[in-house]
C-alpha positions, 0 to 999 in steps of 0.5 A, spaced: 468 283 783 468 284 791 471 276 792 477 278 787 478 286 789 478 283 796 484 277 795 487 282 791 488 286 796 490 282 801 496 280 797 498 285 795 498 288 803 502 281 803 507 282 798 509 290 800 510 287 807 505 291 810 501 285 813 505 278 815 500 274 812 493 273 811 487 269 809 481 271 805 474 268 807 471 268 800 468 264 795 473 259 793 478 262 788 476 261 781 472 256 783 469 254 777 472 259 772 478 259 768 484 264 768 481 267 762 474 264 761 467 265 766 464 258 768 459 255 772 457 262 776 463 264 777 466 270 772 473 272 775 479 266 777 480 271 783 486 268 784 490 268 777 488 275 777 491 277 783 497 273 781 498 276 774 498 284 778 502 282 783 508 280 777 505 286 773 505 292 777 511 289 783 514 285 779 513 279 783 516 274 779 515 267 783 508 265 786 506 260 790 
């Protein structure tokens, strides 16, 4: 949960123009996990999470 609470904070500091860029040093995004099923040791794909509020609460529709 910190991995995820931590990327997701840091894209969206990013998208709002709050910071230029960043990096999270974290275990790997998703790593083992799916977007929605848990795998391995890993329960959330931090990435797919953070992907889908930014288009859901800033209506970001492109993301690389």
């Amino acid at each position: 949960r910190m991995a995820v609470g931590c990327l997701v904070e840091l894209a969206f500091k990013v998208a709002t123009g709050e910071i230029k860029n960043g990096f999270a040093v974290i275990r790997p995004p998703g790593h083992h996990a799916e977007e929605s099923t848990a795998m391995g040791f890993c329960f959330f794909n931090s990435v797919a999470i953070s992907a889908k509020l930014l288009q859901q609460k800033l209506s970001v529709g492109r993301i690389l």
